[in-house]
C-alpha positions in Angstrom: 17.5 -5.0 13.8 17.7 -1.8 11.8 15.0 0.6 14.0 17.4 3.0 13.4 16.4 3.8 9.7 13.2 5.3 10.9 13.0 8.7 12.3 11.0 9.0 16.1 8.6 10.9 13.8 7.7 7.7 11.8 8.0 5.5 14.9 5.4 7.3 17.0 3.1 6.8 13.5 3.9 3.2 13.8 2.9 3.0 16.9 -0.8 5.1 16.6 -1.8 2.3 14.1 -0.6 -0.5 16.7 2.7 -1.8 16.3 5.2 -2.1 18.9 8.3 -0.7 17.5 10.4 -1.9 19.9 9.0 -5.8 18.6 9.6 -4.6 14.8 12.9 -5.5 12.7 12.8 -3.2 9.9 15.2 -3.8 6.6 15.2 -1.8 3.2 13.5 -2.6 0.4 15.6 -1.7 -3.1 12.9 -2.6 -5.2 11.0 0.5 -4.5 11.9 3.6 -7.4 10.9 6.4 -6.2 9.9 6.2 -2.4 12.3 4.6 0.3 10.5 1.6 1.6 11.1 -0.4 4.4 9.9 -4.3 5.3 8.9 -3.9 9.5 8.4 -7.7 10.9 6.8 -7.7 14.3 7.6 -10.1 16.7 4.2 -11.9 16.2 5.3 -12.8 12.4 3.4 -10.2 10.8 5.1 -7.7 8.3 4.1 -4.5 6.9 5.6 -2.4 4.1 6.4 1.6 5.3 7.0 3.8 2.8 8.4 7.7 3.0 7.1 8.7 0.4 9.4 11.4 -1.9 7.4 14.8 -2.0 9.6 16.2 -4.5 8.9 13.9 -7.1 4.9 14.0 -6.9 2.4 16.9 -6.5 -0.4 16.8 -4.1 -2.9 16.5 -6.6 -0.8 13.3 -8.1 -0.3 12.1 -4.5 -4.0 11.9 -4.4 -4.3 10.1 -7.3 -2.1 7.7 -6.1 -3.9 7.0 -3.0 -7.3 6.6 -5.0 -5.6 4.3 -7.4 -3.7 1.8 -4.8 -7.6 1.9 -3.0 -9.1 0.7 -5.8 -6.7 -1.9 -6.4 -7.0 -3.0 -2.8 -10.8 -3.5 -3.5 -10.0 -5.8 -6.4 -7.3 -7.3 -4.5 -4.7 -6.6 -6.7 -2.6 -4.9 -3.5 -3.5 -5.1 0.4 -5.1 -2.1 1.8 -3.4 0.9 3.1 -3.1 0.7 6.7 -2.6 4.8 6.7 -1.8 7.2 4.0 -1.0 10.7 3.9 1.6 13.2 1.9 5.0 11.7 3.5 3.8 8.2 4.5 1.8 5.1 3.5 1.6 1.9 5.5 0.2 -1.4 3.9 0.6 -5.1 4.7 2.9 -7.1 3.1 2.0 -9.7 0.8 4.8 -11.9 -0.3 5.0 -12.9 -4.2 7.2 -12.1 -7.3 8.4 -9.3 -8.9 7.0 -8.9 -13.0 10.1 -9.4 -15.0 9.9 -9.4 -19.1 10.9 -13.0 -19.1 7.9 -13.6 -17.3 5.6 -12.2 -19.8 3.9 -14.2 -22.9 4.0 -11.9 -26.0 0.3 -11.1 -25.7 1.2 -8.9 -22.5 3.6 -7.0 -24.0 
């Protein structure tokens, strides 16, 4: 178990939107380009994805954006809704699937 990654800040958050920390095994998630993001599983099998989101790479008005973008692909289910959202964190539940990769891709995508 990794708790350790997340600062007592970002616990107590976890915790206000009902997750037990001390039931939560959090690991890294390399994927992610210009956020850190972590995978939490809780002890009942359910995962989340945190992610600290990197303030110096985004403006507030492009943070917003953002937000209003990844609701509106939540209400197409395209991404699962945003647990909680603000300018240094966004929690969402984790939906398992692949990663786009070229070789994936007919020529008509490209």
């Amino acid at each position: 178990m990794a708790i350790n990654v997340l600062s007592q800040q970002e616990l107590s958050r976890l915790e206000q939107h009902g997750l037990h920390t001390a039931d939560i095994a959090v690991r890294p998630l390399k994927q992610a380009i210009t956020n850190q993001a972590f995978l939490l599983t809780c002890s009942d099998g359910k995962q989340y994805v945190f992610k600290r989101l990197n303030s110096q790479l985004r403006t507030a008005q492009q943070r917003v954006a953002e937000h209003n973008i990844h609701q509106y692909a939540a209400s197409i289910n395209l991404s699962p809704t945003l647990l909680a959202y603000d300018n240094q964190y966004a929690l969402q539940a984790f939906q398992a699937g692949q990663t786009l990769a070229e070789a994936n891709l007919s020529t008509e995508d490209k």
